[in-house]
N, C-alpha and C positions, 0 to 999 in steps of 0.2 A: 504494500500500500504506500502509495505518496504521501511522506510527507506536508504536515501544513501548512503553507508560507506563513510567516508570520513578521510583524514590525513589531518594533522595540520601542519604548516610548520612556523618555528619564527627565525626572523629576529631579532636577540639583536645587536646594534648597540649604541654607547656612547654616542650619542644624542636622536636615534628616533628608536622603535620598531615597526617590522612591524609582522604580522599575515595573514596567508592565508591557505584557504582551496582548495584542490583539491580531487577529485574523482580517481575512481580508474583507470581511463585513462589520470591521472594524470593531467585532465584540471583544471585552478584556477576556482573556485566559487565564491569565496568571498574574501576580505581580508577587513583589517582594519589596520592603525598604532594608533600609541599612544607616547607618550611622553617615554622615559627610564630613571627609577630614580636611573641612574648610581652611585651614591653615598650613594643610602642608604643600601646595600649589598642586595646578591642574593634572599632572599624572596622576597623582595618589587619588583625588578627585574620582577622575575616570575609572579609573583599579579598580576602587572599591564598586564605584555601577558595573561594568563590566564584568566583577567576580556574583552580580547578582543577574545579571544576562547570562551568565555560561551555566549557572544552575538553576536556571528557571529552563533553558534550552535542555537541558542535559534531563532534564524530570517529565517532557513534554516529545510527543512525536513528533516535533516542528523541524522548519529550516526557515533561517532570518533571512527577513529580504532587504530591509532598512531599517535604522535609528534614528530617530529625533530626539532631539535634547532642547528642553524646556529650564530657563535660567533669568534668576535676577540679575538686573544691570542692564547698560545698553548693550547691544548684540549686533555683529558685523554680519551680517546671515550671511553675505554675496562671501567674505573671506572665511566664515565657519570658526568663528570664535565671537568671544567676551569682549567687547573692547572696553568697556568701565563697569565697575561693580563695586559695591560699597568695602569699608573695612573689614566688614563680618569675613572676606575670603581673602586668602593672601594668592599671589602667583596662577591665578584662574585668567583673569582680564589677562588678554593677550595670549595666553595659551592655544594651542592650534587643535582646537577640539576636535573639529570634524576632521585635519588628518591622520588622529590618534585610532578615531575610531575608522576608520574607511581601512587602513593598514592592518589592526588586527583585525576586523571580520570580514573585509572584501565586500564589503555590500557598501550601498549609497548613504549618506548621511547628513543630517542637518542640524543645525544648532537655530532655535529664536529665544526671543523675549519669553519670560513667562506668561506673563498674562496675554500674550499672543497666540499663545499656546494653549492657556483656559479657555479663550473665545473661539479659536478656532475646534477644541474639540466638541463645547458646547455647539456651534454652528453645524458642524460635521453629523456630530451622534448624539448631542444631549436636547437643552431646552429649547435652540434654537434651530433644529435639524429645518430646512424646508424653508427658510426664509433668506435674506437676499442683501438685509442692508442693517447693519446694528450695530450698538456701543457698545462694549464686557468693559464692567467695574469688578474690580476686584478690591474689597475693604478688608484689611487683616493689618498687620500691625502700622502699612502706610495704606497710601489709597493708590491703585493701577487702576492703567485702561486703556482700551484697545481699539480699532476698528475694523468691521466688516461691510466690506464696500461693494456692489454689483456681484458677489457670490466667491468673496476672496480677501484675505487680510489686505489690508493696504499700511503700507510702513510706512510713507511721506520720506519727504527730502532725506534726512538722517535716521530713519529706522524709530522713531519716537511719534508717530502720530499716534493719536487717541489716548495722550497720558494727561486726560481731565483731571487727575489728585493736586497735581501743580499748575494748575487754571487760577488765577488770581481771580478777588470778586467776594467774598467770602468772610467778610470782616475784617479783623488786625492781629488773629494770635500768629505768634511765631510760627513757620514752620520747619520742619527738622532740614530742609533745603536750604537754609538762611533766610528765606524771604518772607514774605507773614501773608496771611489771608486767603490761603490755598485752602483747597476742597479739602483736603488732608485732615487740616486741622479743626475741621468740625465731624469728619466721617470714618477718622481710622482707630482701632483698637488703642492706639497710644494715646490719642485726642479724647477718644471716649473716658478714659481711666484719668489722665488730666482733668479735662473738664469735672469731672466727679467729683474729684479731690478737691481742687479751687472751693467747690460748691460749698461740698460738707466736711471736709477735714480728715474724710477716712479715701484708702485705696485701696482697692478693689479690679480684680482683673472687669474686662468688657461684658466678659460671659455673666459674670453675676452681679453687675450691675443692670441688665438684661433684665433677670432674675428679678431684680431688686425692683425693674419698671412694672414687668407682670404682678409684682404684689401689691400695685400702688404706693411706688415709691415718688413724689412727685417731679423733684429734682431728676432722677435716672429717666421719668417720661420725656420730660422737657428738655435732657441733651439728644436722646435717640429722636425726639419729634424736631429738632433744631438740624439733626443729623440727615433724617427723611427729607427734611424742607432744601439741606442744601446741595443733596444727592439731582433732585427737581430741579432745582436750577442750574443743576448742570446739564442734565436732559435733554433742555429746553436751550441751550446754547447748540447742543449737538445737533439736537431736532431741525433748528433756523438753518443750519448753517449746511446740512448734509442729508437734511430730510430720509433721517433715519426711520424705520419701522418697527425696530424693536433692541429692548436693551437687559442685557444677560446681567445678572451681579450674583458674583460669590464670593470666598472667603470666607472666615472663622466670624466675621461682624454678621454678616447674610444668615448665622444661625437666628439673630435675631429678628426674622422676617414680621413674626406678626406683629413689633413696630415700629420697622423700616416702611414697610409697605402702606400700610395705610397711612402715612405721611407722607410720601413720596406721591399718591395717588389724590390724597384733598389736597396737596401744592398745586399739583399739574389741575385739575379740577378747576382751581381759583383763577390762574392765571396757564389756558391753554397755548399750546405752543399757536402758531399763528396759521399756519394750516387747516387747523379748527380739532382736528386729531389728535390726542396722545399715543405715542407708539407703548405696545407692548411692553409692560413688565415683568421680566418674568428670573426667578430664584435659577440659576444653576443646576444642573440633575448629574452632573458626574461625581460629585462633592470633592473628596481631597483626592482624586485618582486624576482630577481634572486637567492638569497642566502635565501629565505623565503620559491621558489619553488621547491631552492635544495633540504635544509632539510625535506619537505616534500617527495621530491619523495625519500629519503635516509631513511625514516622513509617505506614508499610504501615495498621496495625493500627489507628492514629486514625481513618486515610481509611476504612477499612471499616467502620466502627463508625458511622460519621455515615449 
């Protein structure tokens, strides 16, 4: 019997890597995470994914057909590496990813953005399968974002379009960028646990201060309804400007949908985008396999195209 073909999909994250296999109707198979040895640069990096690709292959009746790699920081996709990434990693930026992996497995391979990677696997296989034109927010400890434009990522000039988190507009707190009044700092896990603190003097991860809104906490209502409102008015920039149809958001903040969402829903309500329409809101369905399923189906999608 033939083996499966399968694509590999790797999730580099500054604490935990994750690895997953999908077939070529892009269902997951398998996956596995592992530890990321953020600091010891880009080999060790890949080692360690690649020692979790040879034994997910090695347990499965598969043959690899391509890799995608799903990563923070800006990403050179045309040269197949990192070109900036925060402190959390040492020796990755700049590392020649995609010729590390093309050498050991002989298959094709690709490095993006992460959250180019969430939106496109959501577009592909998850919430937004079947639609054409959309913004992915991704709210976790900063805020990301992405675009899908006529049925395909669109990177813009330097590989950075659809990053709404650093859209000025938003008031005057700092943001961890240096600059102040970015979407950021009303909508991401850091900002939410800030703002909390300011409020009432205690700290609190996002999740349960969440927690803390469901019980009728007033204060926790009032930064996640501050948070919905300013999530809307980013929306509504993308909506004017790109006459988007629909907008994917996940992340570890996106647990807290039921009151994300109906803030985001009476903002837009109040003041419509001008079209007279709201595009589609809709939560994420891959959840944390999401940037692992992207790059895989973004690896899929190269292979077919050739």
């Amino acid at each position: 019997m033939t083996p499966t073909p399968v694509f590999a999909g790797i999730d580099v994250g500054g604490t935990t890597t994750q690895v997953v296999l999908v077939d070529d109707r892009l269902r997951m198979l398998a996956h596995s995470t592992t530890h990321t040895p953020a600091l010891e640069g880009g080999r060790a990096i890949l080692d360690a994914a690649s020692a979790l690709i040879d034994d997910l292959l090695g347990a499965n009746d598969v043959v690899l057909a391509g890799i995608g790699v799903g990563s923070a920081g800006v990403v050179d996709a045309a040269a197949g590496r990192v070109a900036v990434v925060s402190d959390s990693f040492s020796g990755w930026a700049g590392f020649e990813a995609r010729d590390y992996l093309e050498a050991r497995y002989a298959v094709d391979s690709l490095i993006a953005n992460d959250v180019n990677a969430f939106l496109a696997g959501e577009m592909i296989a998850g919430a937004g399968a079947g639609r054409d034109n959309a913004l992915g927010i991704t709210l976790g400890t900063g805020v990301g974002g992405a675009l899908w434009l006529d049925g395909r990522l669109f990177a813009g000039a330097t590989g950075a379009a659809g990053e709404i988190g650093h859209a000025p507009g938003f008031g005057d707190l700092p943001c961890t960028c240096g600059q102040r009044g970015h979407l950021e700092t009303l909508a991401s896990g850091r900002s939410i646990r800030g703002l909390y603190e300011a409020a009432t003097g205690t700290r609190h991860s996002a999740a349960h201060i969440a927690a803390l809104a469901a019980d009728g906490d007033r204060e926790a209502q009032r930064i996640f309804r501050e948070a919905g409102e300013g999530l809307a008015r980013a929306i509504l920039v993308a909506t004017a400007l790109l006459d988007i149809d629909t907008v994917v958001i996940g992340g570890g903040v996106s647990n807290a949908w039921s009151l994300l969402h109906p803030a985001i829903e009476a903002a837009l309500a109040v003041e419509p985008p001008v079209r007279g329409t709201a595009p589609l809101i809709v939560r994420g369905t891959l959840g944390d396999s999401a940037v692992a399923q992207g790059a895989a189906a973004l690896a899929y999608a190269a292979r077919a195209t050739v």
